[in-house]
N, C-alpha and C positions, 0 to 999 in steps of 0.2 A: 504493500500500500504506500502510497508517494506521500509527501509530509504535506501536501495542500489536501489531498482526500484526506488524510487521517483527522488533519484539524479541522475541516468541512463537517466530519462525521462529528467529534466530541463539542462543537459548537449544538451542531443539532440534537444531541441529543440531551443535551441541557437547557434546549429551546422545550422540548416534549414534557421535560421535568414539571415545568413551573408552567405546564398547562393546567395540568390537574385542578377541579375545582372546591377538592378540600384542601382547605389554610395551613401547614403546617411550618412553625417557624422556623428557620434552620440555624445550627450550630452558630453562635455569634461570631462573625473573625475577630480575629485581635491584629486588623493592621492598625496602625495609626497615622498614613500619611492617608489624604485622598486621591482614587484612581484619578487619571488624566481625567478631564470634562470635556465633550466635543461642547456643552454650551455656556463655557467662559469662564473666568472669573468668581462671577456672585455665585455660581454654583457651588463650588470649590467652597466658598466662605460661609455658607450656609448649609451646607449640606457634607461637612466635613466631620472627621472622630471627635466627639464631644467629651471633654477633659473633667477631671475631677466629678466624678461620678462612680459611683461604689461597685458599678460593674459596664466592661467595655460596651460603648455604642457605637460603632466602628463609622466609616466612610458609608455614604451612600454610594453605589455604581452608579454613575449617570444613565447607564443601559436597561437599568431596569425601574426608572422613573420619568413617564412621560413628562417633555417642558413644559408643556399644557395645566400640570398640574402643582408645578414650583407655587412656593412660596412666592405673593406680589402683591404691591400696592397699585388698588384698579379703584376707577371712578365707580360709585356705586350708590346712584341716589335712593335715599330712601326716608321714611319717614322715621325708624327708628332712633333712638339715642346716641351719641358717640358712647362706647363702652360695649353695646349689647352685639352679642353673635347671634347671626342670622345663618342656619342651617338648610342647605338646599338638596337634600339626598338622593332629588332625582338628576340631579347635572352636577352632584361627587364634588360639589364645592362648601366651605367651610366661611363666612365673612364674619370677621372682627372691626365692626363700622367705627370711624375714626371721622374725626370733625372736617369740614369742609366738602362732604359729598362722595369720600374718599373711604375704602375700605381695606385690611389685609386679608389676602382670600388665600387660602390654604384648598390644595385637595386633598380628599379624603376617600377611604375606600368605606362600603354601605355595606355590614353586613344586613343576614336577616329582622334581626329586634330592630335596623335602623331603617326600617320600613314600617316598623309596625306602631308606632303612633306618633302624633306630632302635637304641634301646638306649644302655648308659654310652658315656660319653669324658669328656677333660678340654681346655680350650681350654689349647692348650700356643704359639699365636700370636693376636696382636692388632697388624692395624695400622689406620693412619689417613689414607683416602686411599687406599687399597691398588688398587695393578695388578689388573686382571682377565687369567686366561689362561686360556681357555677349551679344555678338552681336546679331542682329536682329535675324539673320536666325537659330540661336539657339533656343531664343524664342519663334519662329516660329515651330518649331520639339518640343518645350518642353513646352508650354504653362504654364504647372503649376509652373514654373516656376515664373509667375511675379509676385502670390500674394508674393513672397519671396524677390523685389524689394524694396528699398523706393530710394529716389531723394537724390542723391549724389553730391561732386563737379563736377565732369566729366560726369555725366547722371544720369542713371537708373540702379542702381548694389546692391552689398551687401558690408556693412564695411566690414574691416578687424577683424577678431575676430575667437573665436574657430570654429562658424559655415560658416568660407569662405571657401568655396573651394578650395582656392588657401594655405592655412595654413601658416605658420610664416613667409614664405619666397617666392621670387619671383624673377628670373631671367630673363629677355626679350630679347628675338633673332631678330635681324635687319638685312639687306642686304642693306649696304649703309647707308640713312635715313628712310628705309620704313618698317616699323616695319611685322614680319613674321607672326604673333600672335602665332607664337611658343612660349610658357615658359615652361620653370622648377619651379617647386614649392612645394610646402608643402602637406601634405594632414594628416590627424589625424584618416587615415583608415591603420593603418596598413598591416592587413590582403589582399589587395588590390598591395601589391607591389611582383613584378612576374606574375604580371594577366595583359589578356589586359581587359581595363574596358571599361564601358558606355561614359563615358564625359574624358572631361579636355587631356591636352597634356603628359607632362613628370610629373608625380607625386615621391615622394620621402617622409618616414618617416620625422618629422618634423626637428628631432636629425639631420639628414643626411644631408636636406637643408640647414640647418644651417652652418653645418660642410662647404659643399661644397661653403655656400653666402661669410665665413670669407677666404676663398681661391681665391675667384673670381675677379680680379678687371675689371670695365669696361675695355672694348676693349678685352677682351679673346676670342680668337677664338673657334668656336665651329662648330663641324664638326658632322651632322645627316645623320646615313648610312643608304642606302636605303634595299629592301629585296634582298638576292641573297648573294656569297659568300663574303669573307672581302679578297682582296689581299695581 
């Protein structure tokens, strides 16, 4: 086999890998420079290994992050507040409205729950690292699931670490005191953001939840629009 078939073949069949449409997160790397970016600069500087954090967040691959979906500041009239995020989960966008008509719009990948209901709340928790505990009737649809359990403070979940689901960060949507089990959160699948996927709610590169957790303070309103036009 010639050295352009050979690496033709192990590109493809890496392309086949991360077709699949269940989410699974892979071994974290531990490089710490960022790969080359074919789109510049801000890439490189935003989407690069994130330092002092208790476990490695490596380089994004610019290859497996559509530019469509980078982190950017876009015109974005609307009538909301500066402060409040506006969730759009049928066009995988994420806006953080800022003054003058101006928004930071993040993409985002939709899992299933990030379908399933919309409407106000306010994040009334934010952690970092946060336990995943994934409810009964999840379990229930996902069985294999529970050899990936062990006994946590709060139940039956996964620590916080490269292999949570949930990745560096975690936001929690309330109505009142009654938690929506809406979150926004982390995920260290890249290639996942603009898709809708298998599990989990509002997913975000980890760079980007971050970005968006040091912006958030409890009580921020947050508004999840449903499918159908945006007035």
């Amino acid at each position: 086999m010639s050295d352009l078939t050979r690496r033709s073949f192990v590109v493809g069949a890496a392309a086949l890998g991360l077709a699949g449409c269940q989410s699974n997160p892979p071994p974290a790397p531990t490089a710490e420079v960022a790969p080359p970016s074919p789109y510049g600069s801000d890439f490189a500087m935003m989407y690069g290994p994130v330092p002092n954090e208790p476990f490695p967040i490596p380089a994004v691959d610019p290859y497996h992050l559509d530019p469509a979906f980078m982190r950017k500041l876009v015109a974005y009239p609307t009538t909301e507040l500066p402060g409040t995020i506006v969730i759009d989960p049928y066009a995988h966008y994420l806006y953080s409205v800022r003054e003058g008509g101006m928004a930071m719009r993040y993409g985002v990948g939709v899992g299933r729950d990030g379908f399933e209901w919309s409407g106000d709340a306010t994040i009334e928790a934010k952690r970092e690292w946060p336990d995943w505990y994934p409810p009964k009737e999840m379990i229930a649809r996902q069985p294999e699931l529970e050899p990936t359990l062990t006994d946590l403070r709060s139940g039956r979940g996964v620590a916080g670490g490269p292999t949570n689901p949930l990745g560096a960060r975690a936001l929690y949507l309330y109505q009142g005191k009654k938690d929506t089990l809406y979150r926004i959160h982390g995920t260290f699948e890249p290639w996942t953001i603009g898709k809708s996927v298998s599990s989990g709610c509002i997913r975000m590169v980890n760079q980007d939840v971050i970005d968006l957790y040091s912006r958030t303070p409890l009580g921020t309103r947050v508004v999840v629009l449903g499918q159908g036009p945006i007035a």
